[in-house]
VOMARZA-805879 format. One record per residue: residue in one letter; x, y, z of N, C-alpha, C in turn. Coordinates in Angstrom, 1 decimal. Example, Ala and Ser with C-alpha at 12.3 -4.5 7.8 and 13.67 -1.06 7.14 Angstrom:
<atoms>
<resn->A	nX->13.2	nY->-5.7	nZ->7.8	caX->12.3	caY->-4.5	caZ->7.8	cX->13.2	cY->-3.3	cZ->7.8>
<resn->S	nX->12.8	nY->-2.2	nZ->7.1	caX->13.7	caY->-1.1	caZ->7.1	cX->12.9	cY->0.0	cZ->7.9>
</atoms>
This chain:
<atoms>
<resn->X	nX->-0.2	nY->2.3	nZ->-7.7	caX->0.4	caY->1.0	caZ->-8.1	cX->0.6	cY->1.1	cZ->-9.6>
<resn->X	nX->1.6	nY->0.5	nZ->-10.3	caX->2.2	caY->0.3	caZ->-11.6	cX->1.7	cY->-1.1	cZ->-11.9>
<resn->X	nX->0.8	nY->-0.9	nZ->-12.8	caX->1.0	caY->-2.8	caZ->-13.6	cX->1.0	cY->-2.1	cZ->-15.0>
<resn->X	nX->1.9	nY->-3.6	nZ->-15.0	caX->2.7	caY->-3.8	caZ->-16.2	cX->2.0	cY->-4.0	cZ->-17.0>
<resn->X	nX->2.4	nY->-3.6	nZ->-18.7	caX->1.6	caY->-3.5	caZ->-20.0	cX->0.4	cY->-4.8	cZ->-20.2>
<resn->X	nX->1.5	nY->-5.7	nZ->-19.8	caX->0.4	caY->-6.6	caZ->-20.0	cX->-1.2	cY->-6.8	cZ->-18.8>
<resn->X	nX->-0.9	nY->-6.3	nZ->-18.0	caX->-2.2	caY->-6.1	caZ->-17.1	cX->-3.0	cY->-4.8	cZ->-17.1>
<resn->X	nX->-2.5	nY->-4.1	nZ->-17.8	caX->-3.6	caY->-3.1	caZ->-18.6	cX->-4.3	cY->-3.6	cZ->-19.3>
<resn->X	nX->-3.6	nY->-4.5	nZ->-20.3	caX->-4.2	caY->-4.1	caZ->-21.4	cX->-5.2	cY->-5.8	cZ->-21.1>
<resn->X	nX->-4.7	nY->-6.4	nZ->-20.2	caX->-5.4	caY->-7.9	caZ->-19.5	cX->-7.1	cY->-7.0	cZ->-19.2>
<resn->X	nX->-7.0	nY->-6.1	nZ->-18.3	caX->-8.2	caY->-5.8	caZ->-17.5	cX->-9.3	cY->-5.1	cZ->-19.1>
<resn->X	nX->-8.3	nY->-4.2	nZ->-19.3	caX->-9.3	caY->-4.1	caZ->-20.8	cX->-9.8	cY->-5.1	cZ->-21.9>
<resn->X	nX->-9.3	nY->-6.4	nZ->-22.0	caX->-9.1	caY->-7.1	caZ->-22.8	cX->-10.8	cY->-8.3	cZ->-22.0>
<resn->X	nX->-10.8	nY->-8.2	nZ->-20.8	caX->-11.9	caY->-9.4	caZ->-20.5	cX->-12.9	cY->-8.3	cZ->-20.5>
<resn->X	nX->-12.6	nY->-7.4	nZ->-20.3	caX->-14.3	caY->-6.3	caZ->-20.0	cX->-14.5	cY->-6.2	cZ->-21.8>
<resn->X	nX->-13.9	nY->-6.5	nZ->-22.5	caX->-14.3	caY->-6.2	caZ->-23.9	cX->-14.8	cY->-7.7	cZ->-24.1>
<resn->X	nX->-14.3	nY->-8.8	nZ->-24.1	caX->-14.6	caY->-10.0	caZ->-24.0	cX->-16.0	cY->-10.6	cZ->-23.4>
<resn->X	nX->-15.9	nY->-10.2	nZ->-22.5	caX->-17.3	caY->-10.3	caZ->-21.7	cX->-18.7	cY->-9.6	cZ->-22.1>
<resn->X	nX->-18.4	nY->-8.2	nZ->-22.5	caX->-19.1	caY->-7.5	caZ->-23.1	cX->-19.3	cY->-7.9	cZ->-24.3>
<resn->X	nX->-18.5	nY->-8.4	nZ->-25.2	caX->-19.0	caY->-9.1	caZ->-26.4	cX->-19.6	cY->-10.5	cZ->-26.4>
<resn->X	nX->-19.5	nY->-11.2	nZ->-25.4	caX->-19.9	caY->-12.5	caZ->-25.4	cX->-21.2	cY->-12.1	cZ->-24.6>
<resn->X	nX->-21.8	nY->-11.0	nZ->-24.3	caX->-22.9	caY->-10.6	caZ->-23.4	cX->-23.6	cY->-10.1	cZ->-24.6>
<resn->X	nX->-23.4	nY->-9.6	nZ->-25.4	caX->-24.0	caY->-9.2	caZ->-26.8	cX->-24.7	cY->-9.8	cZ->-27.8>
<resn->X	nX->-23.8	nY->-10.9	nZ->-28.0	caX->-24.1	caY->-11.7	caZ->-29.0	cX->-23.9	cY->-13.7	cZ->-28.4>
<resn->X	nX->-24.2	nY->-14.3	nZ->-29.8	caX->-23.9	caY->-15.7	caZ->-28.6	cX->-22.5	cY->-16.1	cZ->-28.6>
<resn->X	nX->-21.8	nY->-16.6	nZ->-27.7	caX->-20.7	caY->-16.9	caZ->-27.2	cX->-20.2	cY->-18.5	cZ->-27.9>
<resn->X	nX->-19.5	nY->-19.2	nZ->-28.1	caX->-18.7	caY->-20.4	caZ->-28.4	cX->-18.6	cY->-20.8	cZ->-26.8>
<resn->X	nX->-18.6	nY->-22.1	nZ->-26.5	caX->-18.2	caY->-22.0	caZ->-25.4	cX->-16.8	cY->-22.2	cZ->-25.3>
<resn->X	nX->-15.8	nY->-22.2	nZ->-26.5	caX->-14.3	caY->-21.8	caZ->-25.9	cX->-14.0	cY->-20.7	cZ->-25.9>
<resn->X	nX->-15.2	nY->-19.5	nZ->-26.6	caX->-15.2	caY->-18.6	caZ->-26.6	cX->-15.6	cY->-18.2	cZ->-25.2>
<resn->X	nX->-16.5	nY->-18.6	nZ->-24.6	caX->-16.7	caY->-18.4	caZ->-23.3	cX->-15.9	cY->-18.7	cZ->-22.0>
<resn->X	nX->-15.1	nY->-19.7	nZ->-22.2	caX->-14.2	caY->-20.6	caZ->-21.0	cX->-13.2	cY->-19.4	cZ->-21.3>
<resn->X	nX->-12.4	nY->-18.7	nZ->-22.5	caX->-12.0	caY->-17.8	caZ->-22.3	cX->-11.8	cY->-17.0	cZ->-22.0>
<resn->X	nX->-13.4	nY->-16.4	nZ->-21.6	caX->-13.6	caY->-15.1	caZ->-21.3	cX->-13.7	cY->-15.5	cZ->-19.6>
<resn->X	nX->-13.9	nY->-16.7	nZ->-19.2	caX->-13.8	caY->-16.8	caZ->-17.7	cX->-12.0	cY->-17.0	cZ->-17.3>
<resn->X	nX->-11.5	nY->-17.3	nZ->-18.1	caX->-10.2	caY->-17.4	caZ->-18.0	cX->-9.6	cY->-15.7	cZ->-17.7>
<resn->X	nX->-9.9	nY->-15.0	nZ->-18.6	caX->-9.2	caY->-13.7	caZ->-19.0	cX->-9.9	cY->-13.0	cZ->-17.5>
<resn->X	nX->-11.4	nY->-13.1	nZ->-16.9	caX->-11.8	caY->-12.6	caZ->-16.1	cX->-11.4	cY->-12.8	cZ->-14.6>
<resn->X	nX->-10.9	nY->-14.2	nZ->-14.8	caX->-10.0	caY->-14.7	caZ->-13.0	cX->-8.7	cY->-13.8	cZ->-12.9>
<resn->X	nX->-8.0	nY->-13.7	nZ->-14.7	caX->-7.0	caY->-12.9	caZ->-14.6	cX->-7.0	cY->-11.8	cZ->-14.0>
<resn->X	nX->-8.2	nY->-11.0	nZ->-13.9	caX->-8.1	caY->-9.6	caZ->-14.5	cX->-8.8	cY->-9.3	cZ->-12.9>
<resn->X	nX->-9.1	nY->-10.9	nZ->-11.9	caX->-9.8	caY->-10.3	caZ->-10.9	cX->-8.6	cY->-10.2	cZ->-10.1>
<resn->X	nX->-7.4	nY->-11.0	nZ->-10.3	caX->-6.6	caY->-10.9	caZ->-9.5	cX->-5.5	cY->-10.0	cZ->-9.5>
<resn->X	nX->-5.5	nY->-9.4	nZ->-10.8	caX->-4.9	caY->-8.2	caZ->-10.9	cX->-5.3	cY->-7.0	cZ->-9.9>
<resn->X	nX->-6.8	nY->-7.0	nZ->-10.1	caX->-7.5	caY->-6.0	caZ->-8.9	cX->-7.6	cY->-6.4	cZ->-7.7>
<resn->X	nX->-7.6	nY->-8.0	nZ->-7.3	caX->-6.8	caY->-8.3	caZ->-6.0	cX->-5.6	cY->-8.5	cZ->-5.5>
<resn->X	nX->-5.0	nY->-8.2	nZ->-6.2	caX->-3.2	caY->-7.4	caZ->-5.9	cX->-3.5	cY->-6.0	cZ->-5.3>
<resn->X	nX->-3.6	nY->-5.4	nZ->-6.5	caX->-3.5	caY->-3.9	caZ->-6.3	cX->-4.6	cY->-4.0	cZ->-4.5>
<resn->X	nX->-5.5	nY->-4.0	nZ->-4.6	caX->-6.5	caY->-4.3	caZ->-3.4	cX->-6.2	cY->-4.8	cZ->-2.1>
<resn->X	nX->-5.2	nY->-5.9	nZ->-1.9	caX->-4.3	caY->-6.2	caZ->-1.1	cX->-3.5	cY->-5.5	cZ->-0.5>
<resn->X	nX->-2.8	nY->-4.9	nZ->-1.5	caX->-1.4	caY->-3.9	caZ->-1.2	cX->-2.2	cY->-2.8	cZ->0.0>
<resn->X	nX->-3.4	nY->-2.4	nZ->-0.9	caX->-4.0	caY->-1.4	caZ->0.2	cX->-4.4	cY->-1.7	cZ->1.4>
<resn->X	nX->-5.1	nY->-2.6	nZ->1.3	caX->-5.6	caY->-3.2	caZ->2.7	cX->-4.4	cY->-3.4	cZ->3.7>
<resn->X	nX->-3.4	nY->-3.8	nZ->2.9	caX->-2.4	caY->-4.2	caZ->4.1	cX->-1.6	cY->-3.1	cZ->4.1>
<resn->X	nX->-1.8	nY->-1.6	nZ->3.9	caX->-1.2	caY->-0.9	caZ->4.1	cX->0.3	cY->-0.4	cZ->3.7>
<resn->X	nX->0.2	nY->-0.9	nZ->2.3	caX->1.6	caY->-0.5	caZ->1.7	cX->1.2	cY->0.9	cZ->1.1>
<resn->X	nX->-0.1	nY->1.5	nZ->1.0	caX->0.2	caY->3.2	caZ->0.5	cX->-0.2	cY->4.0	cZ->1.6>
<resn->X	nX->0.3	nY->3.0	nZ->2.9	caX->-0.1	caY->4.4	caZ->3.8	cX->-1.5	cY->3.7	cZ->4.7>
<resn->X	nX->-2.1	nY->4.1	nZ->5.6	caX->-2.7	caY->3.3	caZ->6.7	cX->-4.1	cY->3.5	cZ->5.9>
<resn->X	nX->-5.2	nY->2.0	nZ->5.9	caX->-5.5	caY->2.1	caZ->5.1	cX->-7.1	cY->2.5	cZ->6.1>
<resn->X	nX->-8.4	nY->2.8	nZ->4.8	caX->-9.4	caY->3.6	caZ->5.6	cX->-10.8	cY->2.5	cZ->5.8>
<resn->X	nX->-10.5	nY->1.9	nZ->7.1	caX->-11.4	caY->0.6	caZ->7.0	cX->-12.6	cY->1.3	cZ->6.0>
<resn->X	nX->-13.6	nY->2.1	nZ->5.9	caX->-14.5	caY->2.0	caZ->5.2	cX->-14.1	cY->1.7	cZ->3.3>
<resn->X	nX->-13.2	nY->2.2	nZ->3.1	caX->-13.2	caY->1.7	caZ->1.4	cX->-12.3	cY->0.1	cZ->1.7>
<resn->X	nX->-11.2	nY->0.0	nZ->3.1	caX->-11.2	caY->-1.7	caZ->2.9	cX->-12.8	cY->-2.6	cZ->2.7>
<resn->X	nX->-13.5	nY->-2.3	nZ->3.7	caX->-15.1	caY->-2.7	caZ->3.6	cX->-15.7	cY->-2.6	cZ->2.2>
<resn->X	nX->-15.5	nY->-1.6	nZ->1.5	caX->-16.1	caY->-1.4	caZ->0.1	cX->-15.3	cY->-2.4	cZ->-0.6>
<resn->X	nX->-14.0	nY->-2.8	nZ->-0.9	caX->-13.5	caY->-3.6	caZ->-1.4	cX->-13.5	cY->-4.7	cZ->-1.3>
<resn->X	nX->-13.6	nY->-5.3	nZ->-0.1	caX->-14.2	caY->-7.0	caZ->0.7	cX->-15.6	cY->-7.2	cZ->-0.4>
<resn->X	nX->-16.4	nY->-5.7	nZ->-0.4	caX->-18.0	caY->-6.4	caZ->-1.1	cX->-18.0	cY->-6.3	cZ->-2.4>
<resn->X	nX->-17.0	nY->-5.3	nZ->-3.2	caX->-16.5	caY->-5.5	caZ->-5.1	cX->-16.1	cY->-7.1	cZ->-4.6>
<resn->X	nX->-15.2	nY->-7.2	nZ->-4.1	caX->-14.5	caY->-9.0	caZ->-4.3	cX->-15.5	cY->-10.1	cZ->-4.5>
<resn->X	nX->-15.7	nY->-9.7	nZ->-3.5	caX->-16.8	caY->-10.8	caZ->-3.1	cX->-18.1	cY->-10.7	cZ->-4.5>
<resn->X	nX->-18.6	nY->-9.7	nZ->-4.7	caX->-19.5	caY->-9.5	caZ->-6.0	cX->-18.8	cY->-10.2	cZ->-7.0>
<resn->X	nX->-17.7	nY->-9.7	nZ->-7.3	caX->-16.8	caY->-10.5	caZ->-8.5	cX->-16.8	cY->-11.9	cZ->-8.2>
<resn->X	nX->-16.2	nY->-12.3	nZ->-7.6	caX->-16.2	caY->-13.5	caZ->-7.2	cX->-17.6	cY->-14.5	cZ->-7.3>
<resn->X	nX->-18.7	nY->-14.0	nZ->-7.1	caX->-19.9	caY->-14.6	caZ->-7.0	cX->-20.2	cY->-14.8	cZ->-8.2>
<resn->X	nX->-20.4	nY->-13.6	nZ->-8.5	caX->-20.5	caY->-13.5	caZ->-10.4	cX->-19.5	cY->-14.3	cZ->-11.4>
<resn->X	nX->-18.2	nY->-14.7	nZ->-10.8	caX->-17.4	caY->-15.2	caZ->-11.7	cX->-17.6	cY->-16.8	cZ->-11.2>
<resn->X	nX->-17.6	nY->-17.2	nZ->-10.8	caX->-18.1	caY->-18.4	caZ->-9.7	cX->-19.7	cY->-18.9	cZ->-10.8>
<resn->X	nX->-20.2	nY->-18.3	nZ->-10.7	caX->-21.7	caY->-18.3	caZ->-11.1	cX->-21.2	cY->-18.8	cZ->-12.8>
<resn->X	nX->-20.4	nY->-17.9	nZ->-13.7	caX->-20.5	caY->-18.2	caZ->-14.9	cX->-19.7	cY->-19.7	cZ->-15.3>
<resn->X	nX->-18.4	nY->-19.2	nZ->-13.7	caX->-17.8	caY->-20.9	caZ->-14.3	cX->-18.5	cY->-22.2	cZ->-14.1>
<resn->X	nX->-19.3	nY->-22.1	nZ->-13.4	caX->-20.0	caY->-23.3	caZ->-13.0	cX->-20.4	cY->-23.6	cZ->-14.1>
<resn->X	nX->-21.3	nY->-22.8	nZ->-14.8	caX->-22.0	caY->-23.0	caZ->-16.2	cX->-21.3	cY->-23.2	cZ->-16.9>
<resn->X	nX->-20.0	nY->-22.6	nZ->-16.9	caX->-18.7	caY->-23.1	caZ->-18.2	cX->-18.5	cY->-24.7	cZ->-17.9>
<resn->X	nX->-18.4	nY->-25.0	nZ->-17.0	caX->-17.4	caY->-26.7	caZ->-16.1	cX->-18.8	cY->-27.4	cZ->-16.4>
<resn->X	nX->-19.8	nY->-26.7	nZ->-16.0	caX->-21.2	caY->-28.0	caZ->-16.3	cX->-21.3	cY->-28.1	cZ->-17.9>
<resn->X	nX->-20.6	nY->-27.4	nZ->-18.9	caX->-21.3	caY->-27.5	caZ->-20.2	cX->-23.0	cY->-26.7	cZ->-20.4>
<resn->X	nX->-23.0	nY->-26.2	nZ->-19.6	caX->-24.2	caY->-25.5	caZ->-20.1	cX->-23.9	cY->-24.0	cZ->-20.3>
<resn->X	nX->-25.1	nY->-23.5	nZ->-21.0	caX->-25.1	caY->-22.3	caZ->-21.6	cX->-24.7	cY->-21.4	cZ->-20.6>
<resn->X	nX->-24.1	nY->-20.2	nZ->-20.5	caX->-24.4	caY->-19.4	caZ->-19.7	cX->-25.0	cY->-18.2	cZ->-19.8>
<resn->X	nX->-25.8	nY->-18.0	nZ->-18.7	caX->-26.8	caY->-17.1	caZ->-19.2	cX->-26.2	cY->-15.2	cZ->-19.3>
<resn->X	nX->-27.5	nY->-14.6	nZ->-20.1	caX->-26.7	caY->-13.6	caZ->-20.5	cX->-26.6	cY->-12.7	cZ->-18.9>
<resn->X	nX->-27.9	nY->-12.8	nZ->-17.8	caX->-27.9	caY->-11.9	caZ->-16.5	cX->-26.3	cY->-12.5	cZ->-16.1>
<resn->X	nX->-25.8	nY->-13.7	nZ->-16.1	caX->-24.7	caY->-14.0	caZ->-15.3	cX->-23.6	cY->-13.6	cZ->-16.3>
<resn->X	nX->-23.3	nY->-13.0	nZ->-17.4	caX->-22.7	caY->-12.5	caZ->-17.8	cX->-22.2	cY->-11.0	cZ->-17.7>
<resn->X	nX->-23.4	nY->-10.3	nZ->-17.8	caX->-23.6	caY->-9.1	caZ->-17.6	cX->-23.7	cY->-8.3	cZ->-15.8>
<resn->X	nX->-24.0	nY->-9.8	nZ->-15.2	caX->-23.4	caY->-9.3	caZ->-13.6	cX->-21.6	cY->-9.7	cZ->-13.7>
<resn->X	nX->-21.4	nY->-10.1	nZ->-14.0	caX->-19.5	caY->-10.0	caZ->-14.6	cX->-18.9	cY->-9.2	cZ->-14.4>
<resn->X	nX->-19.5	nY->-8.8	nZ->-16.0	caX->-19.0	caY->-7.3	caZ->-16.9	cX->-19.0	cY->-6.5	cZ->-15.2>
<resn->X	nX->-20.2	nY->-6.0	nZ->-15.0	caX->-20.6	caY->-5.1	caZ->-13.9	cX->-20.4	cY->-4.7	cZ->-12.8>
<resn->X	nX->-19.6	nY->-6.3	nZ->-12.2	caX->-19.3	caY->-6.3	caZ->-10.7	cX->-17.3	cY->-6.0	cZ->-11.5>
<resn->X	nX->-16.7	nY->-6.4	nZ->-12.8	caX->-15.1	caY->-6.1	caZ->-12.9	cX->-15.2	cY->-4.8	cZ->-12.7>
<resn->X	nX->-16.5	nY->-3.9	nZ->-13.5	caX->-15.8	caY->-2.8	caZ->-14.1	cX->-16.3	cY->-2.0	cZ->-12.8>
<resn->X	nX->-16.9	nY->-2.5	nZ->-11.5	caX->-17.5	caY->-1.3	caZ->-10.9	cX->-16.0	cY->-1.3	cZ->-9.6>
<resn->X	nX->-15.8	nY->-2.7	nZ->-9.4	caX->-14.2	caY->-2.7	caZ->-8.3	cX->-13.2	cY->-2.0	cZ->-9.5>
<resn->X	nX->-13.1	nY->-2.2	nZ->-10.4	caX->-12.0	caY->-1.4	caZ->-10.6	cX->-12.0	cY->-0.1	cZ->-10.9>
<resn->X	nX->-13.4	nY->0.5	nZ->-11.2	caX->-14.0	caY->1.9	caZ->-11.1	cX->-13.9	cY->2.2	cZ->-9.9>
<resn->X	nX->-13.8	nY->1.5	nZ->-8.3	caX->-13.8	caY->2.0	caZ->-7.3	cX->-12.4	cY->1.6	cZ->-7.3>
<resn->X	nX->-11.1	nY->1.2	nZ->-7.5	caX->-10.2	caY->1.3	caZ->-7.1	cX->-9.4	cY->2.8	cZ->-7.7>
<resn->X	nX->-9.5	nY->2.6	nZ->-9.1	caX->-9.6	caY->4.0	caZ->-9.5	cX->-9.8	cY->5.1	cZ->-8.5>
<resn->X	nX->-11.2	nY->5.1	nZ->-8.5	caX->-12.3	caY->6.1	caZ->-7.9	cX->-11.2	cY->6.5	cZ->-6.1>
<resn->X	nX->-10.6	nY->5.3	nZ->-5.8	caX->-9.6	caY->5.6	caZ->-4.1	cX->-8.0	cY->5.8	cZ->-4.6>
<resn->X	nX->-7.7	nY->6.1	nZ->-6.1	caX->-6.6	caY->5.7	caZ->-5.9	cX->-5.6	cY->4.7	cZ->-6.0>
<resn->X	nX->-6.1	nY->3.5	nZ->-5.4	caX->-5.4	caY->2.5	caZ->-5.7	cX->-4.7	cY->2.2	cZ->-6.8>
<resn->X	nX->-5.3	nY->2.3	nZ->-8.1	caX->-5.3	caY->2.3	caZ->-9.5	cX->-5.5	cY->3.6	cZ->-10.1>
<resn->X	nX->-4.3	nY->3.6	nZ->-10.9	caX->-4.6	caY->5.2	caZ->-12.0	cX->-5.2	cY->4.6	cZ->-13.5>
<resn->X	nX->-6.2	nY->5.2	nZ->-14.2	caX->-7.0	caY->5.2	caZ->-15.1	cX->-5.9	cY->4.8	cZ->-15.8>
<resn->X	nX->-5.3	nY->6.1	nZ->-15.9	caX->-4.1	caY->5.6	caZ->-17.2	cX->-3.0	cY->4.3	cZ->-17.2>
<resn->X	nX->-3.0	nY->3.7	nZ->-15.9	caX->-2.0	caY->2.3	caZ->-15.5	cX->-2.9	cY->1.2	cZ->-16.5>
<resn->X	nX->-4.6	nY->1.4	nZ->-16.9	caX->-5.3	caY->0.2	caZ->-17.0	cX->-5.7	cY->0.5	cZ->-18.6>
<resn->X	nX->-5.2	nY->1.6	nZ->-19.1	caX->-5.8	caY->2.4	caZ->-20.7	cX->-5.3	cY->1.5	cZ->-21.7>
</atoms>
């Protein structure tokens, strides 16, 4: 799959974001942002993810569809988890930050890792 300049440099842009607000302490517009940039960057990888599932590169191999359903779903949980704490005004903590970071970069490390996504589409 091809994404466009700006969705490269989107998926690199929240894993740096997240990782920096996982570091040190975050603003929380600093942080609403980084949940902002991280919805973006999930659905970029649930595009590409889609396309496979539904068989636009070719029939697809239920076991990595199944691997993909549980990155989503981790993402999602983890991103769910931080917004709540963004929308309630409370802090967010750094474990729900850092399961983020970990559940973006590991679906897109496995989309990579099948294919789906070429390293260099997201550099």
């Amino acid at each position: 799959m091809k994404f466009s300049f700006k969705s490269k440099h989107m998926i690199m842009a929240v894993l740096f974001a997240v990782l920096s607000c996982g570091l040190s302490a975050c603003s929380e517009k600093a942080t609403q942002q980084t949940v902002y940039t991280a919805e973006s960057t999930l659905t970029v990888l649930e595009s590409a993810a889609s396309q496979y599932v539904e068989g636009d590169f070719g029939t697809p191999d239920t076991d990595v569809v199944a691997q993909i359903k549980a990155y989503d779903s981790q993402v999602y949980t983890a991103l769910v988890n931080v917004r709540s704490s963004v929308e309630a005004g409370d802090s967010v903590a750094t474990v729900d930050k850092v399961a983020l970071t970990t559940a973006l970069a590991a679906f897109q490390a496995y989309l990579i890792k099948e294919n789906i996504i070429k390293s260099e589409d997201i550099k």
